[in-house]
C-alpha positions in Angstrom: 87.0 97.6 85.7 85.2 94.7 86.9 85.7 93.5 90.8 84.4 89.7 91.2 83.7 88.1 94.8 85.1 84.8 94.4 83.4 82.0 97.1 85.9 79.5 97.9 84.2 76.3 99.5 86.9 76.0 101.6 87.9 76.1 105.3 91.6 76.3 106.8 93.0 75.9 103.5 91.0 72.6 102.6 87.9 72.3 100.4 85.2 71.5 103.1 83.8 67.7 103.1 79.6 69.6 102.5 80.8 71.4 99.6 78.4 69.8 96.8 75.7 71.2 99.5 76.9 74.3 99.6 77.4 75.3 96.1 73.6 74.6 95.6 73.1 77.0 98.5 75.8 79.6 96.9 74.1 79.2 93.7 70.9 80.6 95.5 72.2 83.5 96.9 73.4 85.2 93.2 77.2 84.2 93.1 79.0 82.5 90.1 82.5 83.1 90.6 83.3 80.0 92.8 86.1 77.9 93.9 87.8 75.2 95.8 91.3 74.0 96.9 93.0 71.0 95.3 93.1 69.3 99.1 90.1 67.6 101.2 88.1 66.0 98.5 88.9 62.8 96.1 89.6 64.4 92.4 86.1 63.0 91.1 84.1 65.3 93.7 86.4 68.1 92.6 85.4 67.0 89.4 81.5 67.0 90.0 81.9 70.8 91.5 83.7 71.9 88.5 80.7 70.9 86.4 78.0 71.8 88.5 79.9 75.6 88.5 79.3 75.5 84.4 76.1 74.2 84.7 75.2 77.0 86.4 77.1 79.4 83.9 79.6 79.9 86.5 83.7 80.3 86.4 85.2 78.0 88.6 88.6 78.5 90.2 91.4 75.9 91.9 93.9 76.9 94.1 96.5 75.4 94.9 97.9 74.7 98.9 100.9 72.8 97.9 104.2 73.8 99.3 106.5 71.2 97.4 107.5 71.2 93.6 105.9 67.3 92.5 102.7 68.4 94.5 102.6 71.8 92.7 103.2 70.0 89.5 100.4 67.5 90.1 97.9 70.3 91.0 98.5 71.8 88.1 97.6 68.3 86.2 94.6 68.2 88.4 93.7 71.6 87.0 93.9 70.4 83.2 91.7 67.4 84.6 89.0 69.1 85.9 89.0 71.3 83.4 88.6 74.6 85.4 88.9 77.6 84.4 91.2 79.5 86.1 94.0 78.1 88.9 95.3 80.2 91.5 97.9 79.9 93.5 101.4 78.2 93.7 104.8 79.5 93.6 106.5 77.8 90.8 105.3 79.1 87.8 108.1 77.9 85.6 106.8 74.3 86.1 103.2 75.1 86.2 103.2 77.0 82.4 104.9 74.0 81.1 101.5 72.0 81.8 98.6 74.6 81.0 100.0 76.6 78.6 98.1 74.4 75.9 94.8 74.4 78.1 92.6 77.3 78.4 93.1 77.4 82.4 94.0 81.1 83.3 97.0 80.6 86.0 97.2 83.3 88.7 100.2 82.4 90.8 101.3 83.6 94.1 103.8 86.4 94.3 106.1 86.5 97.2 107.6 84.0 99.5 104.7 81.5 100.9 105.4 79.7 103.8 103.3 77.4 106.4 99.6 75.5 105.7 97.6 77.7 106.3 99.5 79.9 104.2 101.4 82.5 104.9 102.8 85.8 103.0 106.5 86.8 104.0 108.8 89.3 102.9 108.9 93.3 102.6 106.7 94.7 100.4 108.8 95.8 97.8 110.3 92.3 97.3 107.0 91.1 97.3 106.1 93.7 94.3 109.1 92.9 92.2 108.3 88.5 92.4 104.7 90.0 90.9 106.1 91.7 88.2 108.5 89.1 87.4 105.2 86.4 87.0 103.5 89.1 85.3 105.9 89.3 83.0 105.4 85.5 81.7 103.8 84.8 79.0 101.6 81.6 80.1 100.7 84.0 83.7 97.2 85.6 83.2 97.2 87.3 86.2 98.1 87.0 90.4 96.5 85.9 93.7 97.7 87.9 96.4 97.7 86.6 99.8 96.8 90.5 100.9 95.4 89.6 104.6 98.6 86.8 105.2 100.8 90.1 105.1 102.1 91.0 108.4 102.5 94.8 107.5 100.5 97.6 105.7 98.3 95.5 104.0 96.1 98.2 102.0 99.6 99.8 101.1 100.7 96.3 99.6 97.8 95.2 97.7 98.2 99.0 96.1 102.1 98.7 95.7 101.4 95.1 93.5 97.8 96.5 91.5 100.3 99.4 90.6 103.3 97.4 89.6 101.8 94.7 87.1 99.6 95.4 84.1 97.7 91.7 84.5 94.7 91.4 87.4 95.6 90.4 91.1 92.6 88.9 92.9 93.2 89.0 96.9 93.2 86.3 99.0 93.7 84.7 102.4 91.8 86.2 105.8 88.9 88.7 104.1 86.6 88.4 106.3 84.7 92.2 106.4 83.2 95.0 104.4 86.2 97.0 105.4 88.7 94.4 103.9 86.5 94.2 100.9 86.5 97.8 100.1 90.2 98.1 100.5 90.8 95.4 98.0 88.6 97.3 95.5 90.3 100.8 96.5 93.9 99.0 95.9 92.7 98.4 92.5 91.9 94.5 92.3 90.1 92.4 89.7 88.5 90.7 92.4 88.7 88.9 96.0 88.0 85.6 97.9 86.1 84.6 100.7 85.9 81.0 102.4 85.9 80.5 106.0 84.3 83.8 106.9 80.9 83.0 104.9 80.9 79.6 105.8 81.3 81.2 109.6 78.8 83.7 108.9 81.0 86.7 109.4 79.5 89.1 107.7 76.6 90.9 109.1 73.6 89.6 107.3 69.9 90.1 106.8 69.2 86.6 107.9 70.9 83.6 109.1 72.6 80.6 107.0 75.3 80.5 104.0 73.2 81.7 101.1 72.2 85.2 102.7 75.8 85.4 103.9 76.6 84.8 99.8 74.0 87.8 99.3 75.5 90.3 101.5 78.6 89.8 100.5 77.5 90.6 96.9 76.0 93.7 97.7 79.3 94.6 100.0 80.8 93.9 96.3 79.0 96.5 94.7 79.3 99.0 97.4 82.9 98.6 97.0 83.2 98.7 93.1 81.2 102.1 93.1 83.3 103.4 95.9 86.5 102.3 94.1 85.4 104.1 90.6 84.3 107.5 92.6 87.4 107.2 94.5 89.7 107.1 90.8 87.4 109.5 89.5 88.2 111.9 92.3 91.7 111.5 92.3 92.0 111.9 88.3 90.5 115.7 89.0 93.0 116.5 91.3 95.7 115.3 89.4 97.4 118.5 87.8 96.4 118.4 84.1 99.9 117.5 82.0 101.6 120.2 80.5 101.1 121.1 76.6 104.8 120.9 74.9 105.2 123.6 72.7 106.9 127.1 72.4 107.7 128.6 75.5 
């Protein structure tokens, strides 16, 4: 199963005003899963990332911020606009299907209850697993964007809880920010994460200094993860007792 390192060019929630200068830079270090937030740049520079990302043979990503149904609903236009190819976020998906389900955007919404800008995930867990299954269940949903790290609680427990509950991907979100938190979202079973404001802070311990070596270590931490992820499954399926044969007694 794949496990993607989405960049967002974004920091506190808001795609950062350099971001045209630091996709270039992103594009150096190796990474083509990249993203920005439909807040802190006019529509055309949106607009110029989004085809700079294909240029570049990349998959570009929008997520969404807004708390309020018309601004939902007008991110979601701005997604058809810009012709991205996948948005993530929001918490309306009722309104949000009725304008991409005739555009090729893949829609990961938020499951949960989302409150506050930055964002924040509320809720117990298990109510937070049954609003992913219910999105999952729609038809025009491709998948869900977790905000793991916004969780006040067992976070590694809930990104597991929601991986296990829906048959669509869940990329995590909000807060990752080290290999640990990486690896965790791989052992949980996610299609992928995101990272903003800790590479554009340089978090993560890198061979060098500036953005693009940051982008490289957090591709290797990637596929560290992913191959502890698949020997951790691989390890577990041997343990499991092997399933009865029916027949006579």
């Amino acid at each position: 199963m794949a496990f993607e390192f989405i960049l967002m060019l974004t920091s506190n929630d808001r795609t950062i005003p350099d971001a045209a200068a630091r996709l270039d830079e992103a594009l150096e270090g190796g990474v083509r899963h990249i993203g920005f937030k439909d807040v802190g740049l006019p529509l055309a520079e949106l607009k110029g990332l989004a085809d700079a990302i294909r240029a570049a043979g990349g998959r570009s990503y929008l997520e969404v911020v807004s708390l309020d149904a018309e601004s939902e609903l007008a991110s979601a236009r701005a997604a058809v606009q810009l012709d991205v190819d996948c948005l993530l976020g929001g918490t309306r998906a009722d309104v949000v299907t009725e304008v991409t389900r005739d555009h090729p955007v893949r829609y990961y919404p938020f499951p949960g209850r989302i409150t506050g800008h930055p964002s924040v995930l509320e809720g117990p867990a298990e109510d937070i697993a049954d609003s992913a299954r219910r999105l999952a269940d729609l038809e025009h949903v491709h998948g869900l964007d977790l905000l793991a790290y916004r969780f006040d609680g067992d976070v590694p427990g809930l990104m597991e809880q929601v991986c296990r509950s829906v048959a669509k991907p869940v990329i995590m979100a909000g807060s990752i920010d080290s290999e640990e938190r990486v690896i965790a979202a791989a052992r949980a079973g996610a299609a992928g994460f995101t990272v903003g404001t800790a590479a554009l802070k340089e978090d993560f311990p890198a061979e060098g200094p500036g953005f693009t070596e940051q982008v490289r270590t957090i591709l290797s931490i990637t596929a560290r993860a992913q191959a502890r992820a698949v020997i951790d499954r691989m390890v577990r399926t041997c343990r499991s007792p092997p399933a009865r044969r029916r027949g006579r007694p």
